[in-house]
N, C-alpha and C positions, 0 to 999 in steps of 0.2 A: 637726798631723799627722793624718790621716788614718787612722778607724779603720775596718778592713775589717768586723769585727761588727757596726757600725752600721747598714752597708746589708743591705736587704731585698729580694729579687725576691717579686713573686705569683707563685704557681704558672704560670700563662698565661707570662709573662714572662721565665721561668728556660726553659720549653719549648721557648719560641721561642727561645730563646740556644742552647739546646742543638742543637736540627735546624740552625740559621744554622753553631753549629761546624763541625757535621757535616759539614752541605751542603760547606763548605770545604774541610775537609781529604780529600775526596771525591775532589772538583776538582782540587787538587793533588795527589793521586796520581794521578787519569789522565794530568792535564799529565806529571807526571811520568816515568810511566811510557811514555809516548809518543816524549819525547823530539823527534825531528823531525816537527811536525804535517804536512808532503806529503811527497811524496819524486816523483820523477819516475817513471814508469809504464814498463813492456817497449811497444814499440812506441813510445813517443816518440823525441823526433830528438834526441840530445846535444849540448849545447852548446857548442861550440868556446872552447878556453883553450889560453891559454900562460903560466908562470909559472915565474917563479926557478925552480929547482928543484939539491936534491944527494945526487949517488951518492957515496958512498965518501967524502964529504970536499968534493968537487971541483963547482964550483959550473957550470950551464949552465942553459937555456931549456928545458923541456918544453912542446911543444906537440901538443894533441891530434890533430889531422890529420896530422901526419908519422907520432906512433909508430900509428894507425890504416893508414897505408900499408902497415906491418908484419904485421898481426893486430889481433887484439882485444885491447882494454885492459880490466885491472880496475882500476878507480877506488875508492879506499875513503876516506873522510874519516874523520877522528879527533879530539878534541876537542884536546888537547894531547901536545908531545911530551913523554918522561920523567914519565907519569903511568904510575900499576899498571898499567890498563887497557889504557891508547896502546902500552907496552912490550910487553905480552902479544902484541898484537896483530901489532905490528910482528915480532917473536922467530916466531911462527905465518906471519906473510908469508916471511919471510927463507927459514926453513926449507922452506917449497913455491916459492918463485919458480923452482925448476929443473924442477917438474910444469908449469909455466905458462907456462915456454919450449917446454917440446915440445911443448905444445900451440899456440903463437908467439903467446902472450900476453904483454905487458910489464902490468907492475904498477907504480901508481906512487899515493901517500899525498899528502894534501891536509890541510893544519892552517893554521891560523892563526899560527902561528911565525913569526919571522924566519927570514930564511936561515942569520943565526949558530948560532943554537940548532940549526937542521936539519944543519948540516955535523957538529957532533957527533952528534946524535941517527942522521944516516945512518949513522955507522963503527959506531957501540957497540951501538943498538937494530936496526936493519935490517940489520947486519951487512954494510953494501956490498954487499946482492945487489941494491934496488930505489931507486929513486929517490923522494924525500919532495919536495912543491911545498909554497910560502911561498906561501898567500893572507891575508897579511895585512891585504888594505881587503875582504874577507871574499866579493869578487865572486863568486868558482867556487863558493864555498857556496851563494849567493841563489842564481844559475844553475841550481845541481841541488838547489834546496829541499833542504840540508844543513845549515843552522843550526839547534842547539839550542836549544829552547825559542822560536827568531827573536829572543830578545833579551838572549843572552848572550855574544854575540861570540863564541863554540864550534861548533866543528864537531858534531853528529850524530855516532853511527857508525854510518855509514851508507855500503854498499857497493853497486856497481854493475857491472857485465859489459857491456863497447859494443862493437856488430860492427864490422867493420871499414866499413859505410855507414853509419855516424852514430847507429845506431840501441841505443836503451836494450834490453837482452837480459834483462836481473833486476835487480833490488832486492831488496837486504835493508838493512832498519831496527834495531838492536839495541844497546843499550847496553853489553852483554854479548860481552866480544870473541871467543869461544870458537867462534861457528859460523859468522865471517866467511868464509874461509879454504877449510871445508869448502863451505860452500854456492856459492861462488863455483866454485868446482872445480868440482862438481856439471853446473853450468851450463853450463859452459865445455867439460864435456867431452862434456854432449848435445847443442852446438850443433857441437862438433867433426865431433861421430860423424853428424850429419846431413850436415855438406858434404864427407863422402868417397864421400856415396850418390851 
């Protein structure tokens, strides 16, 4: 057995351990705290998907170019469903999805879920106002550089505003679900209030 008393660092040697910690746990807090290293830019073109997707229960196709025929979509990606986080989040959508219609926005969530899991997760956490998409082979995430950390199979939360031509309106990056919701609003309602000019 092995006794830790025994070993010795020289001074130089223990120094250099210690900045190497350092250095490290540094690094892993910014990773950290970063969360999704791109995200897509205002003025980029959005990337057209379609995927599983369920309201209320009831399972169909969300495809981004139709609900764009409509208005503007806010896209929000979430890491998983029936997390504290994803909940909050989703309970914060639920509650505004009817500020986001009169503005003729459809909102609709992206996770990595099945669509099993999502048919519950749509009645109980989103309360049947918006529709949650199954990207399960993780594509719409890579799409909209939405993957966590790029190598956790987890979505970012990470949210977006698309006009009705394709084009990226805001990003926000947050792992904190708290000012999805409002900043998206925000957005949405300064791009409203310009095309009635």
């Amino acid at each position: 057995m092995l006794n830790p008393s025994s070993f010795s660092l020289t001074a130089d040697a223990a120094a250099r351990l210690r900045r190497w910690c350092g250095a490290s746990l540094l690094l892993g807090a910014v990773l950290c705290s970063q969360g999704a290293l791109a995200a897509l830019k205002p003025g980029d073109k959005a990337p057209e998907f379609s995927a599983p997707s369920s309201l209320g229960g009831q399972v169909s196709t969300f495809s981004l170019s139709e609900a764009l025929k409509k208005g503007p979509v806010v896209l929000y990606f979430y890491p998983a469903a029936f997390t504290s986080g994803c909940t909050i989040e989703a309970h914060l959508f639920a509650e505004a999805v009817d500020r986001y219609k009169a503005l003729g926005a459809t909102v609709i969530g992206v996770s990595g879920d099945n669509i099993e899991t999502l048919n519950k997760f749509s009645v109980s956490e989103c309360r049947s106002k918006f529709a949650v998409a199954a990207d399960v082979d993780k594509k719409i995430m890579k799409a909209y550089d939405a993957q966590f950390m790029k190598v956790t199979g987890y979505a970012s939360r990470t949210s977006y505003v698309i006009t009705p031509d394709h084009a990226i309106l805001y990003e926000y990056t947050d792992m904190n679900p708290e000012k999805h919701v409002e900043n998206t609003m925000q957005a949405l309602e300064q791009w409203s209030a310009k095309q009635k000019r």
